[in-house]
Structures are given as structure tokens and as C-alpha cells.
C-alpha positions in Angstrom: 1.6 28.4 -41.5 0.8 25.7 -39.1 2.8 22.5 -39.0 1.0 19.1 -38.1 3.1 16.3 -36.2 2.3 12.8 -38.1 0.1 10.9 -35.6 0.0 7.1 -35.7 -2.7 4.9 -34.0 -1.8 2.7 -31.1 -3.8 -0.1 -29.9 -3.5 -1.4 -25.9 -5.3 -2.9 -23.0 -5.6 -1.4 -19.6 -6.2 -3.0 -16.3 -10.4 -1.9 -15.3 -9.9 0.2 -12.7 -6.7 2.0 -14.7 -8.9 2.9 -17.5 -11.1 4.3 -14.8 -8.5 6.4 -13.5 -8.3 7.6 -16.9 -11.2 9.0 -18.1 -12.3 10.4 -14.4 -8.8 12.6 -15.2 -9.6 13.4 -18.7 -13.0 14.0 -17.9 -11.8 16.4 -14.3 -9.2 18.0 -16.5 -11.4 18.5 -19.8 -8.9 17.0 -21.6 -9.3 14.0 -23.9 -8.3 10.4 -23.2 -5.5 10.7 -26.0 -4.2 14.0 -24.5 -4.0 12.6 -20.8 -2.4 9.4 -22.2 -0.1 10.8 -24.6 1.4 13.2 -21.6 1.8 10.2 -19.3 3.7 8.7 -21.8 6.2 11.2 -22.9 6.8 12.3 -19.1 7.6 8.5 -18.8 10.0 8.3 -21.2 11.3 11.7 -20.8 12.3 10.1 -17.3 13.7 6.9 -18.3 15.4 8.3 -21.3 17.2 10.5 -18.8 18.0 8.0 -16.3 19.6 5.3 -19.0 21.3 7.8 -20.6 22.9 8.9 -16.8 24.0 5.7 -16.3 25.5 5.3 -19.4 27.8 8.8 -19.1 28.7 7.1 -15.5 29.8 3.6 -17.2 31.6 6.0 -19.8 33.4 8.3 -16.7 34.1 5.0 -14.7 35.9 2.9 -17.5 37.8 6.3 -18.4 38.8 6.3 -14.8 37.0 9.7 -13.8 35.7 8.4 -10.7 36.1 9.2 -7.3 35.8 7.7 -3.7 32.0 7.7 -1.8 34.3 9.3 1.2 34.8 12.8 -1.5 31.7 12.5 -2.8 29.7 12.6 1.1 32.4 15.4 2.2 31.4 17.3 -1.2 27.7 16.8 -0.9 27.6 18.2 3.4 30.4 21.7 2.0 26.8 21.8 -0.6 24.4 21.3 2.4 26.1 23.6 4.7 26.7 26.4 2.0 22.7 25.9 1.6 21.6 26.1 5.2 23.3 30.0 5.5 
């Protein structure tokens, strides 16, 4: 049994030279304009969704008082970048 994801149509201008872009990738990749597109966008928002949701955890740890000084946080980050280098 094969399950179908509900696809809805979405209408957008691009800049010339951007839909160009496009469709010399789609075509290089043998992929269609909707595939190329639709990855572009999810990786997008995968990467924003991430970052927002980052920050927010940090607002959460800082008003909660789970925070510590830059001074711990440099000392902590060279112990990980000495550790690496043997």
C-alpha cells in the first residue's frame, strides 16, 4: 500500500535570472522544477525552524537562570579544541 502526501498548488514570482538558475539545475540534475524547488524550501525551513527554535530554548535557560559567563564558555570550548587536536 502506498500512501500519497496531499499536494497543494502554490503560485510565486521569481527574479529572471533566479528562475534561470532554476531550471539549468532541474534540467543538470534531471529533476523537475517542483522537485528542486520543493527541496530548497524544506532545507530552508528545516534551517530556520531550527535556529528559532534555539534561541527560544536559550531565552527559556536564560530567564530560568541556567546561564553561564562567556569566560566558562571560551575555557570549555579550547579543553574541546585541545582534546580534538590529540
Amino acid at each position: 500500500m502506498t500512501m500519497t502526501t496531499k499536494r497543494e498548488q502554490v503560485s510565486f514570482k521569481l527574479e529572471t535570472n533566479t528562475k534561470r538558475r532554476l531550471e539549468a539545475l532541474a534540467a543538470a540534475t534531471r529533476r523537475t522544477k517542483t522537485f528542486v524547488l520543493e527541496e530548497a524550501i524544506n532545507h530552508y525551513l528545516d534551517l530556520n525552524e531550527w535556529q528559532i527554535k534555539s534561541i527560544q530554548e536559550g531565552l527559556e535557560d536564560a530567564r530560568a537562570g541556567r546561564i553561564i559567563t562567556h569566560e566558562t564558555l571560551v575555557a570549555k570550548w579550547e579543553r574541546r579544541l585541545e582534546d580534538s587536536l590529540d
